[in-house]
mmCIF file of the C-alpha atoms, coordinates in Angstrom:
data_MODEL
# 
_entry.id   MODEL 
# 
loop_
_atom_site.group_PDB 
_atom_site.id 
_atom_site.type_symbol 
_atom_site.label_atom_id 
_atom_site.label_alt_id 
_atom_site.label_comp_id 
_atom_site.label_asym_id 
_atom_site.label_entity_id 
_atom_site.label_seq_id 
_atom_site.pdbx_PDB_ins_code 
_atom_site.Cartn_x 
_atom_site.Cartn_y 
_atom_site.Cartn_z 
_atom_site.occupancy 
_atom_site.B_iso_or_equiv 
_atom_site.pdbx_formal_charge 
_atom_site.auth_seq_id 
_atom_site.auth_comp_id 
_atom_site.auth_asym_id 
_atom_site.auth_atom_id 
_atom_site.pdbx_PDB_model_num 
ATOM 1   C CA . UNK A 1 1   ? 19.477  13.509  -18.425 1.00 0.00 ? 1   UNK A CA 1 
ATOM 2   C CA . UNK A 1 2   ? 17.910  11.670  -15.348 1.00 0.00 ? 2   UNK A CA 1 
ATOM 3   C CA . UNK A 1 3   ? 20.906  10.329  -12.932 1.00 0.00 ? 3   UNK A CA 1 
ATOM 4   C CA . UNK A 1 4   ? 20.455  6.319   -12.679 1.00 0.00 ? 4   UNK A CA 1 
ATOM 5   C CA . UNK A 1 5   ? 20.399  6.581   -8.767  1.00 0.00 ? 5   UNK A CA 1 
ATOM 6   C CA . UNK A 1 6   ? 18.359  5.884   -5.898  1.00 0.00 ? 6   UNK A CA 1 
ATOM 7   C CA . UNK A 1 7   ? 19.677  8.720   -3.548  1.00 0.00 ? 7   UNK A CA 1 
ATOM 8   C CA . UNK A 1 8   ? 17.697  11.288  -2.420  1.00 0.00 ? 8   UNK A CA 1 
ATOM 9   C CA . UNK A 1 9   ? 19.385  14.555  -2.086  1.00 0.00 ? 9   UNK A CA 1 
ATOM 10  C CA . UNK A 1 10  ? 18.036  16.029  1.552   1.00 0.00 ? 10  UNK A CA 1 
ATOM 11  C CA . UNK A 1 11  ? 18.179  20.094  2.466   1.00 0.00 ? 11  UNK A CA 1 
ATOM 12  C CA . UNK A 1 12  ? 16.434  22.170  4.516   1.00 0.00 ? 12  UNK A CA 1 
ATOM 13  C CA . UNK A 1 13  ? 12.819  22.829  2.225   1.00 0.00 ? 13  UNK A CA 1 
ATOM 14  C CA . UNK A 1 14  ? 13.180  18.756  1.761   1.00 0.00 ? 14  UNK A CA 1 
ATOM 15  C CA . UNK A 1 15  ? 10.051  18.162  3.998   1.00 0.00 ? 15  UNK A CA 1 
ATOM 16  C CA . UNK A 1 16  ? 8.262   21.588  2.281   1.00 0.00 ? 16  UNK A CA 1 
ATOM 17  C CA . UNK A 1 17  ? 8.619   20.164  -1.019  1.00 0.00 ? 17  UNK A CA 1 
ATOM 18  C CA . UNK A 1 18  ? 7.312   16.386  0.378   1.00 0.00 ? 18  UNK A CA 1 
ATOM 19  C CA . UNK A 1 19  ? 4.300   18.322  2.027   1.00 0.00 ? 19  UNK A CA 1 
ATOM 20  C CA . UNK A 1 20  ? 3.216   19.994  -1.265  1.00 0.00 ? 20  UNK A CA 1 
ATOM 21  C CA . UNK A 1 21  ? 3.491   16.884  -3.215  1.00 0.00 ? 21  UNK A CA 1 
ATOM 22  C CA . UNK A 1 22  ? 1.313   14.707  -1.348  1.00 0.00 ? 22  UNK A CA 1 
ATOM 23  C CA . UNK A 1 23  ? -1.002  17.169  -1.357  1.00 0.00 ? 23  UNK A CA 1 
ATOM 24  C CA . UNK A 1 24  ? -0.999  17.398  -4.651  1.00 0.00 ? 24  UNK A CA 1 
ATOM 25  C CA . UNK A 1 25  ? -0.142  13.896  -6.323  1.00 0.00 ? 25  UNK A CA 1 
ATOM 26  C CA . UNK A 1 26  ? -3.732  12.949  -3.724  1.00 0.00 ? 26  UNK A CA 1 
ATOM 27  C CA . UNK A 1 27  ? -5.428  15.490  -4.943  1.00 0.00 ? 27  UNK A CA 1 
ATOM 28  C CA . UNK A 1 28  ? -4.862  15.020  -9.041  1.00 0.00 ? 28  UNK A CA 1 
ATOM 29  C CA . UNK A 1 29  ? -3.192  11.729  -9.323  1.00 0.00 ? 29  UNK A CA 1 
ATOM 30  C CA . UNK A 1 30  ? 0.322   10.998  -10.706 1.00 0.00 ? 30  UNK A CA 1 
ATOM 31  C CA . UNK A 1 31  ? -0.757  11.778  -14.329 1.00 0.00 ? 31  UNK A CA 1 
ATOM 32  C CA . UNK A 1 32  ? -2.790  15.129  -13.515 1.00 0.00 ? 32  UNK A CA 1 
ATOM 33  C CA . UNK A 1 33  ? 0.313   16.134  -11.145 1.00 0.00 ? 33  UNK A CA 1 
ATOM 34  C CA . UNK A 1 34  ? 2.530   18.880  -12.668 1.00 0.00 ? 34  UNK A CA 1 
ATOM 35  C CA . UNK A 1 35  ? 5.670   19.971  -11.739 1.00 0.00 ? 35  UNK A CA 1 
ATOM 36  C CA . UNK A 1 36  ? 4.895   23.187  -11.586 1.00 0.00 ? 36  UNK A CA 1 
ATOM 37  C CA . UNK A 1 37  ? 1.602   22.365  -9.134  1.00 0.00 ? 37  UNK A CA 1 
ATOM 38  C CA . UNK A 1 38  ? 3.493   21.133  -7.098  1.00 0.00 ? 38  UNK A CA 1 
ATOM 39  C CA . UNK A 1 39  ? 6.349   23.432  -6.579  1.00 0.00 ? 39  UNK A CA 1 
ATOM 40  C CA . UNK A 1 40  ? 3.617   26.051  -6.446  1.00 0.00 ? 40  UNK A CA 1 
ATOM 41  C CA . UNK A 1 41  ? 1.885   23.692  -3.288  1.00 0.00 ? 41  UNK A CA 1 
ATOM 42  C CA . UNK A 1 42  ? 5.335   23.766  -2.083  1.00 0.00 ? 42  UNK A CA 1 
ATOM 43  C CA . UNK A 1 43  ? 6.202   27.483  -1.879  1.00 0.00 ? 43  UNK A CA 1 
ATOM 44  C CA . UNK A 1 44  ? 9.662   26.071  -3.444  1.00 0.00 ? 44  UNK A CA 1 
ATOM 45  C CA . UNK A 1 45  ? 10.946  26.770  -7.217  1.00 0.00 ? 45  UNK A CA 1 
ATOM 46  C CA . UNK A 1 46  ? 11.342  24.321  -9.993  1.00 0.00 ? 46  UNK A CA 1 
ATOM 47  C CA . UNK A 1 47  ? 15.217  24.154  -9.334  1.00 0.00 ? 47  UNK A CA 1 
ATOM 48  C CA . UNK A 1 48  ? 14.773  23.601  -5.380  1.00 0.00 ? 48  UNK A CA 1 
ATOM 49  C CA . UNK A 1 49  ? 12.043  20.970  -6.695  1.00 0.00 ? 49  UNK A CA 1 
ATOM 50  C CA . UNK A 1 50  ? 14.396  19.086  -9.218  1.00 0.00 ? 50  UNK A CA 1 
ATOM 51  C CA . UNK A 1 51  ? 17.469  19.881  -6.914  1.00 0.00 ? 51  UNK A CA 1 
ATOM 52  C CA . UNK A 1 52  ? 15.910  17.223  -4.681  1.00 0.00 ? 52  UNK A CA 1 
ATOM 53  C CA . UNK A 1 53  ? 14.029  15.225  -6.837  1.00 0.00 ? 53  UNK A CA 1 
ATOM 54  C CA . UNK A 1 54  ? 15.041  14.909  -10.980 1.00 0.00 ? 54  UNK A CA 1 
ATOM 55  C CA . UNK A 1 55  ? 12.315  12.546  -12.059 1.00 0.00 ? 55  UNK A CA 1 
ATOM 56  C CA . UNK A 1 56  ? 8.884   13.016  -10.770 1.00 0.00 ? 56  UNK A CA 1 
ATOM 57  C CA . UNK A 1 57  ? 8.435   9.462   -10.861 1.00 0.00 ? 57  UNK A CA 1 
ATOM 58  C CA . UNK A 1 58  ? 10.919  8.926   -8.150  1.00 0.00 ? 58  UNK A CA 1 
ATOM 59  C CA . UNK A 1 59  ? 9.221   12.089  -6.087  1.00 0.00 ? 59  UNK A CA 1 
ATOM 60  C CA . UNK A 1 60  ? 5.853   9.864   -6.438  1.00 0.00 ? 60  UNK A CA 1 
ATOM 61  C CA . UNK A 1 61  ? 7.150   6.988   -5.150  1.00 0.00 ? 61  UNK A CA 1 
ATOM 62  C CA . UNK A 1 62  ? 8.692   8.770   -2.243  1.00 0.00 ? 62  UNK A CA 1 
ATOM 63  C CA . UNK A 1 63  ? 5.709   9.908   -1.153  1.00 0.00 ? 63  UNK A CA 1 
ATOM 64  C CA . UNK A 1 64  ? 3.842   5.940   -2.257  1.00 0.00 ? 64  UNK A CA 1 
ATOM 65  C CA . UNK A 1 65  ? 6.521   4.921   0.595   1.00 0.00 ? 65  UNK A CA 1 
ATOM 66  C CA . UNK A 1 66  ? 5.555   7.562   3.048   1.00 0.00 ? 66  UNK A CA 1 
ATOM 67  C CA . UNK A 1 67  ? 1.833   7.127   2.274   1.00 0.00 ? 67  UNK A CA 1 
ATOM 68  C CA . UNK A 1 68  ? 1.258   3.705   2.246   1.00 0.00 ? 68  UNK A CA 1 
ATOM 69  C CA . UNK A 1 69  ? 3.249   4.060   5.535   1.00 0.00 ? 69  UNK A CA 1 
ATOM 70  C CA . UNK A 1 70  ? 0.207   5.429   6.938   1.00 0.00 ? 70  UNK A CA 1 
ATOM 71  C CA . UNK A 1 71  ? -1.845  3.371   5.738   1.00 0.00 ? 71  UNK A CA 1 
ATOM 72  C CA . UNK A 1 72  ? -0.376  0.835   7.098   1.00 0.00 ? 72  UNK A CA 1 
ATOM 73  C CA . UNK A 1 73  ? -0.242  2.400   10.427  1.00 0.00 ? 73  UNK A CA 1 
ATOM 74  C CA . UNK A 1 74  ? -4.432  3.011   10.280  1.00 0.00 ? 74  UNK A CA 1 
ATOM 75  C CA . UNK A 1 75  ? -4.508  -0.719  9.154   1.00 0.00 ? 75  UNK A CA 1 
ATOM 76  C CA . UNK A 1 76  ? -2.305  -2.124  12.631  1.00 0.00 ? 76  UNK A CA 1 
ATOM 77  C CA . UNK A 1 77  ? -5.070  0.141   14.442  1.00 0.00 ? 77  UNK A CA 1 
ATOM 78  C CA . UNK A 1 78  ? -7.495  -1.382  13.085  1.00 0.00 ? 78  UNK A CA 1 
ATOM 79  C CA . UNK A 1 79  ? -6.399  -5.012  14.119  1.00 0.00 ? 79  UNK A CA 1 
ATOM 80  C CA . UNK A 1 80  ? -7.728  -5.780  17.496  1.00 0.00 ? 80  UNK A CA 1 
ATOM 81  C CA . UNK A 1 81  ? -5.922  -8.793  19.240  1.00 0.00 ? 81  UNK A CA 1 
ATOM 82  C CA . UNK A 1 82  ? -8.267  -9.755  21.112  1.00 0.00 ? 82  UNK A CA 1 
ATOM 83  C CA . UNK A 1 83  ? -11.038 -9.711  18.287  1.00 0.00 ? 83  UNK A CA 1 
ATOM 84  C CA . UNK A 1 84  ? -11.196 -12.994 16.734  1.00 0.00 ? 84  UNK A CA 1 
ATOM 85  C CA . UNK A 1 85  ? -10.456 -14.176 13.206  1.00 0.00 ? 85  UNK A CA 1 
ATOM 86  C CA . UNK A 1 86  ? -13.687 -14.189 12.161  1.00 0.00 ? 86  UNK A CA 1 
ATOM 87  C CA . UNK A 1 87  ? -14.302 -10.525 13.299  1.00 0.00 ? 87  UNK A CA 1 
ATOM 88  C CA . UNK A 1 88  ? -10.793 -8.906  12.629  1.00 0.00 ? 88  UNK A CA 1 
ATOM 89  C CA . UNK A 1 89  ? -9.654  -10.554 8.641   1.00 0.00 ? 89  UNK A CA 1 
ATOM 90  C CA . UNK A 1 90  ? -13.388 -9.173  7.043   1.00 0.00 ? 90  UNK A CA 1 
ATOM 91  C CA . UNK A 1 91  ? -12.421 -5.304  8.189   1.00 0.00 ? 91  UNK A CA 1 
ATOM 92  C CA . UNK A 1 92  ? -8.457  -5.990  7.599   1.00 0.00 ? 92  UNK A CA 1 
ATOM 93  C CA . UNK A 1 93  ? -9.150  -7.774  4.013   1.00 0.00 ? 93  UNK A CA 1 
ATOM 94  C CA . UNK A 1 94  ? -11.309 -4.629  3.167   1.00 0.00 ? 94  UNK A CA 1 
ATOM 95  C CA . UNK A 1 95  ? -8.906  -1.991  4.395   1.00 0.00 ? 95  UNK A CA 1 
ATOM 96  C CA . UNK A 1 96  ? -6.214  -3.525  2.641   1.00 0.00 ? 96  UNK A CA 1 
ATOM 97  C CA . UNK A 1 97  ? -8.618  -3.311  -0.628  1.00 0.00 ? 97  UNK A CA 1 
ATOM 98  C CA . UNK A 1 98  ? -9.558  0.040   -0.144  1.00 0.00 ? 98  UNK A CA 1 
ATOM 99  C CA . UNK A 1 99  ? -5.837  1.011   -0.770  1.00 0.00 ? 99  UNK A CA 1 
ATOM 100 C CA . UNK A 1 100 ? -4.826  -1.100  -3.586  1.00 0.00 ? 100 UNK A CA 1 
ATOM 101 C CA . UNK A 1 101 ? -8.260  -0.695  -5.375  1.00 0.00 ? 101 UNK A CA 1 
ATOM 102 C CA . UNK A 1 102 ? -7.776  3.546   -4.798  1.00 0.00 ? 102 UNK A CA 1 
ATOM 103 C CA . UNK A 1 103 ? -6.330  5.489   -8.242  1.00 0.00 ? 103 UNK A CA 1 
ATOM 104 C CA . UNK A 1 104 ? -3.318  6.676   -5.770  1.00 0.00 ? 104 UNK A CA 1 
ATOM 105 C CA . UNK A 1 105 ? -2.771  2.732   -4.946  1.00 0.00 ? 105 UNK A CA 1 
ATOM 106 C CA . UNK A 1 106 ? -3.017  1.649   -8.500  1.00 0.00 ? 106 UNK A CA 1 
ATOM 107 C CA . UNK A 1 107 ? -1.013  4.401   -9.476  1.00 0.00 ? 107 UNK A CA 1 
ATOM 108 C CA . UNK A 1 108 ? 1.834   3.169   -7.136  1.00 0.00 ? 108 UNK A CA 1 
ATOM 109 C CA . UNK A 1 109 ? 1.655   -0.181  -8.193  1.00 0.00 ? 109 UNK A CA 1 
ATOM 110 C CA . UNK A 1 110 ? 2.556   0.600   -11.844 1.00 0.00 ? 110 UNK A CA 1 
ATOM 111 C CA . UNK A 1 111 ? 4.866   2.966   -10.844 1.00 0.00 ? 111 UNK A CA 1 
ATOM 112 C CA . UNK A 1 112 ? 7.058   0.783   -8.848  1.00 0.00 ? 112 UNK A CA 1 
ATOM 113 C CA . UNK A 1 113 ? 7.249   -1.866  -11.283 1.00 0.00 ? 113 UNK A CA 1 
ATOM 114 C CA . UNK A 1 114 ? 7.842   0.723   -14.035 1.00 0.00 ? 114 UNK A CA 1 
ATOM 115 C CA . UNK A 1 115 ? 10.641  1.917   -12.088 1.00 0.00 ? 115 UNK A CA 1 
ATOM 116 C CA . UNK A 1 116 ? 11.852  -0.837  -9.803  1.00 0.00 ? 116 UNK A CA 1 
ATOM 117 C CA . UNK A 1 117 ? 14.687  -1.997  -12.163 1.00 0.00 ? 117 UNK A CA 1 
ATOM 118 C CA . UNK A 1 118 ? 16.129  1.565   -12.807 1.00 0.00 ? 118 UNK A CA 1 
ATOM 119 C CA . UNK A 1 119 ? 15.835  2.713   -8.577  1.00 0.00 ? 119 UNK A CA 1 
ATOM 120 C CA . UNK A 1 120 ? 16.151  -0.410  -6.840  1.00 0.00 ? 120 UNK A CA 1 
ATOM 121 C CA . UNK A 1 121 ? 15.895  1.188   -3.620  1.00 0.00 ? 121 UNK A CA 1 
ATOM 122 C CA . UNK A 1 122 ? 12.711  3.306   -3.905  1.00 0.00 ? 122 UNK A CA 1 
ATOM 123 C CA . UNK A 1 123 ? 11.010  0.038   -4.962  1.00 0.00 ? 123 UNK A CA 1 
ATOM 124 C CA . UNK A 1 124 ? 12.687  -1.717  -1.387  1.00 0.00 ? 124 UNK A CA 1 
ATOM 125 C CA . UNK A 1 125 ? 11.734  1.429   0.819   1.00 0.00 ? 125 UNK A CA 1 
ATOM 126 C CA . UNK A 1 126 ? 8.177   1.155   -0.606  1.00 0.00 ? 126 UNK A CA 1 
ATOM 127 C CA . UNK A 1 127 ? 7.531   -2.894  0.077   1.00 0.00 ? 127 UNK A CA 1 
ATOM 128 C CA . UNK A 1 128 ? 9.041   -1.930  3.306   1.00 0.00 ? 128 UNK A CA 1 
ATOM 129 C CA . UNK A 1 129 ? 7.236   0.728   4.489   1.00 0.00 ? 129 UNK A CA 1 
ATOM 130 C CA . UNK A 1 130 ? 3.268   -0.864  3.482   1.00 0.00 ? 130 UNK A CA 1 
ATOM 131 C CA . UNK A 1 131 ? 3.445   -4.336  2.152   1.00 0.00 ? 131 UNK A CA 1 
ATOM 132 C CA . UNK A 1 132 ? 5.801   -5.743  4.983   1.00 0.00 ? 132 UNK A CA 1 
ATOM 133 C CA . UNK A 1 133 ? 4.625   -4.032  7.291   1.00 0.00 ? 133 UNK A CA 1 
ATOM 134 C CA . UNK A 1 134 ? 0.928   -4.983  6.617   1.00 0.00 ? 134 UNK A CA 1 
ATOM 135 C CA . UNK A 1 135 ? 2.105   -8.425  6.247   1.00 0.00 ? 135 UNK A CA 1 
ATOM 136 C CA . UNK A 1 136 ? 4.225   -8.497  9.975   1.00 0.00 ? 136 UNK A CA 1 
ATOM 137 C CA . UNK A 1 137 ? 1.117   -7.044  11.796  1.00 0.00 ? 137 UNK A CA 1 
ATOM 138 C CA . UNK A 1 138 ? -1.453  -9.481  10.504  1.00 0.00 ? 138 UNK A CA 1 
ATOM 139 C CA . UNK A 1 139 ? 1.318   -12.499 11.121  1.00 0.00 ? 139 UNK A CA 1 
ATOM 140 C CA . UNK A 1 140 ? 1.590   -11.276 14.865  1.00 0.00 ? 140 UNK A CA 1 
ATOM 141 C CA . UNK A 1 141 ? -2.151  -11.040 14.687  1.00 0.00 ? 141 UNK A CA 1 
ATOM 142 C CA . UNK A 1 142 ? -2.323  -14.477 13.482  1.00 0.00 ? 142 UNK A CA 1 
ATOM 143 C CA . UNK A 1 143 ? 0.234   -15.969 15.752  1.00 0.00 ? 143 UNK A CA 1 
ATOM 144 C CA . UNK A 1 144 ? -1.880  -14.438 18.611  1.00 0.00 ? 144 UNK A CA 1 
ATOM 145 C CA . UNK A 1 145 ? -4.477  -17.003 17.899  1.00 0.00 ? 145 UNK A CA 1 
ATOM 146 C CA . UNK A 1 146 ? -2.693  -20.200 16.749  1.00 0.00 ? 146 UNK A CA 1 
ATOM 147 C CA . UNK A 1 147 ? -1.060  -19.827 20.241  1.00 0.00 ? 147 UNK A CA 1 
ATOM 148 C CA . UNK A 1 148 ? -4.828  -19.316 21.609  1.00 0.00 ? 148 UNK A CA 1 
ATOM 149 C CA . UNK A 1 149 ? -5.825  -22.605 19.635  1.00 0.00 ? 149 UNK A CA 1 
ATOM 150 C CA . UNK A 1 150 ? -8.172  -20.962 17.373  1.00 0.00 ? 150 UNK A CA 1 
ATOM 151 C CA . UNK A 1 151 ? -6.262  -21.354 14.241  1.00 0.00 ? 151 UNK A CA 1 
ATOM 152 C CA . UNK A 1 152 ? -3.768  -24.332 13.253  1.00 0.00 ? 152 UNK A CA 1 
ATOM 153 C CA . UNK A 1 153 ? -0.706  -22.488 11.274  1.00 0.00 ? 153 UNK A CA 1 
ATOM 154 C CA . UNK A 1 154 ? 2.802   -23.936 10.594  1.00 0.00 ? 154 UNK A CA 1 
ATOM 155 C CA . UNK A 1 155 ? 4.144   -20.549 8.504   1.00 0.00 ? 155 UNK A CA 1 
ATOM 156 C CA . UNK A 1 156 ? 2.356   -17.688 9.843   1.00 0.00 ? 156 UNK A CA 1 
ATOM 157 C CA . UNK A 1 157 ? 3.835   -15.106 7.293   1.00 0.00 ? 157 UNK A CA 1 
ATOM 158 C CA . UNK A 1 158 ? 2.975   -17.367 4.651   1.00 0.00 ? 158 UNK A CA 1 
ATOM 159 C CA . UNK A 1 159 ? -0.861  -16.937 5.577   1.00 0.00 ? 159 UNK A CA 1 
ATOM 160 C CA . UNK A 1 160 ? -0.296  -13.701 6.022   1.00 0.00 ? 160 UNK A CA 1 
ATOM 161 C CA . UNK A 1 161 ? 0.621   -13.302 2.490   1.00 0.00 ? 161 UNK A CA 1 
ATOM 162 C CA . UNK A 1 162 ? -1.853  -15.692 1.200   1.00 0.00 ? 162 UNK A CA 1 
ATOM 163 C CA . UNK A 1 163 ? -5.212  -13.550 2.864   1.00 0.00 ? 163 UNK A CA 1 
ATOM 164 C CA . UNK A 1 164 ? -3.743  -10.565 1.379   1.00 0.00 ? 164 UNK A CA 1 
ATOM 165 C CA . UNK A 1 165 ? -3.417  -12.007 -2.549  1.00 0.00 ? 165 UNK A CA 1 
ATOM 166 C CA . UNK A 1 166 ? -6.923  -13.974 -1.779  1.00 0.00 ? 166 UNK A CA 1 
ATOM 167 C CA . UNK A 1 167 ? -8.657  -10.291 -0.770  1.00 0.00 ? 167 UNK A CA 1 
ATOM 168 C CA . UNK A 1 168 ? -7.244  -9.389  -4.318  1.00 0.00 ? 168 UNK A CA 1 
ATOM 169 C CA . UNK A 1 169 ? -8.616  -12.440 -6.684  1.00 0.00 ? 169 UNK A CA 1 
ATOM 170 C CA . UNK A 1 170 ? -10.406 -10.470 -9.823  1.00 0.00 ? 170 UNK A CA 1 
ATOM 171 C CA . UNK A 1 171 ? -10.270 -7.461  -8.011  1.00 0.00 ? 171 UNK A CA 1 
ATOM 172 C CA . UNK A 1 172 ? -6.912  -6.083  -8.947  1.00 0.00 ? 172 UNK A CA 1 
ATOM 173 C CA . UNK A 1 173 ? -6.590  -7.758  -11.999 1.00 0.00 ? 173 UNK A CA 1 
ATOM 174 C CA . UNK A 1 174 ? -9.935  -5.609  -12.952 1.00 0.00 ? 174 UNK A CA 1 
ATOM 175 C CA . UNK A 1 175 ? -8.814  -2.461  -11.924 1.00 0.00 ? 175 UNK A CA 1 
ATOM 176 C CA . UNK A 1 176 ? -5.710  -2.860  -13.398 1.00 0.00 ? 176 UNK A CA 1 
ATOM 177 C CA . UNK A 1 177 ? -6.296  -3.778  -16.981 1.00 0.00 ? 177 UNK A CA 1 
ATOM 178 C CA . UNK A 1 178 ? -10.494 -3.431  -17.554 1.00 0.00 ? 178 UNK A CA 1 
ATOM 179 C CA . UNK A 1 179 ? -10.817 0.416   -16.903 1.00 0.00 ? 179 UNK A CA 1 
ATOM 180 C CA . UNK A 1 180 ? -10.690 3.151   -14.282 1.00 0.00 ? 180 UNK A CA 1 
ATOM 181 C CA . UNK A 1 181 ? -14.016 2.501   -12.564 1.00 0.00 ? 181 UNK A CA 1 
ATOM 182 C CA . UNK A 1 182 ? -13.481 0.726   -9.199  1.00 0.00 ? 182 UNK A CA 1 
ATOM 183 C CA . UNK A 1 183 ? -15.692 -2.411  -7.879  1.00 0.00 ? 183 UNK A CA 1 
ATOM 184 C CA . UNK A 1 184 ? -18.977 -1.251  -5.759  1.00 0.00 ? 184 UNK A CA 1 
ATOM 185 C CA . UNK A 1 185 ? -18.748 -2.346  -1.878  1.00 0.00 ? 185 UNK A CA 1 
ATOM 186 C CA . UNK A 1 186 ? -20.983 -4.929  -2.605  1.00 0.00 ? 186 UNK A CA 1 
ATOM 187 C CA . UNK A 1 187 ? -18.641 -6.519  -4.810  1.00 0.00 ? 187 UNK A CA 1 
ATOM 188 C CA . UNK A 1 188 ? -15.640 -5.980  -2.723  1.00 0.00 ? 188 UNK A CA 1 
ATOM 189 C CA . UNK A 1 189 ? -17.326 -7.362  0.433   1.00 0.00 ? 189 UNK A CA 1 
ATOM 190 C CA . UNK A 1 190 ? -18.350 -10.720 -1.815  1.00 0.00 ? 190 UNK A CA 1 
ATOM 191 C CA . UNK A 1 191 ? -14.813 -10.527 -2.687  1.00 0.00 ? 191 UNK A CA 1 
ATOM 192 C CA . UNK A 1 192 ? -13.612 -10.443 0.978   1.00 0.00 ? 192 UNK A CA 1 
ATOM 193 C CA . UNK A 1 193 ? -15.827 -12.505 2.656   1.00 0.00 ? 193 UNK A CA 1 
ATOM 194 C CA . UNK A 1 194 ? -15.253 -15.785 0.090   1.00 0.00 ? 194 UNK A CA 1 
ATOM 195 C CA . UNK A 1 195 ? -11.262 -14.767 0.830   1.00 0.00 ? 195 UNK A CA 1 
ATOM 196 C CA . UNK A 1 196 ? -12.205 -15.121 4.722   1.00 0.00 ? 196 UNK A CA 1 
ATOM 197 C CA . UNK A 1 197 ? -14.298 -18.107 4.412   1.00 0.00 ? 197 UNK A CA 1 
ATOM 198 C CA . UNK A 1 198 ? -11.697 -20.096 2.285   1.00 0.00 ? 198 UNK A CA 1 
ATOM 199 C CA . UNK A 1 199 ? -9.042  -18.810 4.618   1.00 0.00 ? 199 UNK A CA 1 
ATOM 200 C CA . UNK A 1 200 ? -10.646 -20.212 8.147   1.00 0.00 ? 200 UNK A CA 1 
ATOM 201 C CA . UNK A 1 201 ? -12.018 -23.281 5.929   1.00 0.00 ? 201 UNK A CA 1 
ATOM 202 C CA . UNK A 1 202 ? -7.877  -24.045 5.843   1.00 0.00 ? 202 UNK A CA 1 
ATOM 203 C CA . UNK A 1 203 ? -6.486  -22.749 9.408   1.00 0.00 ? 203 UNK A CA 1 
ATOM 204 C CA . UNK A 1 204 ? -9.256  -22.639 11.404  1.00 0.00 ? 204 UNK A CA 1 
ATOM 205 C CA . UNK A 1 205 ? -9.529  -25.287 14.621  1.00 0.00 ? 205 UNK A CA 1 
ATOM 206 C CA . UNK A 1 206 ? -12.506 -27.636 13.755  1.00 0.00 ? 206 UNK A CA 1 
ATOM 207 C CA . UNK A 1 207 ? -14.607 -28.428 16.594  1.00 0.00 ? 207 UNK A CA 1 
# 
């Protein structure tokens, strides 16, 4: 029977067993992911596996958090202050799609709403650790400017938020209940390129 808790049990082959499941759950998906493929990645045994980790579920969302981490890291490297708007939001609206849109990103968006009720925390640690922090690098990007005169923004966090669900209109809702097959570039970049326009249209500085 699966304990009802959010604490992770850490030992001494924790980050082994970490290492060989993101290798795996990136290489075959959360579905194609076996337990034993994964202890195997990990040079670990099923017990050592399950000693740390009882639920795969709660394994794949420890490595969503630590994943989406990164990508959140690659995104604030991509965000150049001194690049305007109208240069930076096009290549930050389509690296934020080309997470959510991936199987591994759709896979940890079902996953953590499956599963937010019954491990609370997980669910927290992985907002935290991509969502927020996505969202708190674009608002400092954003603040940047309206200080610089470019854009005119009361609630910087709130348009923060608001670019991010705009680079998603159709998109997600697609991916997540019409089939496997993700949108082509070209449809993404109409997709992100209507979410930048409509965004300046309401913060940018008219002449």
């Amino acid at each position: 029977m699966i304990q009802n808790t959010s604490r992770i049990k850490k030992g001494r082959k924790f980050d082994q067993v970490i290492a060989g499941a993101r290798t795996v759950f990136l290489r075959d998906g959360f579905e194609g992911a076996s337990v034993d493929d994964i202890a195997r990645e990990a040079a670990v045994s099923k017990a050592t596996l399950y000693s740390y980790f009882p639920d795969k579920r709660v394994l794949f969302l420890e490595i969503a958090a630590l994943e989406t981490r990164r990508q959140a890291d690659a995104f604030e490297e991509r965000i150049d202050d001194t690049h305007p708007p109208e240069v930076v939001l096009p290549t930050a609206g389509r690296k934020i799609l080309d997470f959510l849109l991936s199987d591994f990103g759709i896979a940890v968006f079902r996953i953590a709403v499956a599963e937010g009720e019954r491990f609370p925390e997980i669910g927290h640690k992985f907002y935290d650790s991509g969502p927020r922090l996505v969202k708190d690098r674009l608002s400092q990007y954003l603040a940047s400017w309206v200080a610089q005169g470019a854009l005119t923004i009361d609630d910087v966090e709130l348009a923060a938020e608001q670019f991010v669900e705009l680079c998603k209109v159709r998109l997600i809702p697609k991916r997540l209940f019409q089939g496997p097959s993700a949108p082509d570039s070209a449809e993404r970049d109409k997709i992100v390129e209507s979410a930048v326009a409509l965004f300046l249209a309401c913060y940018g500085t008219r002449p």
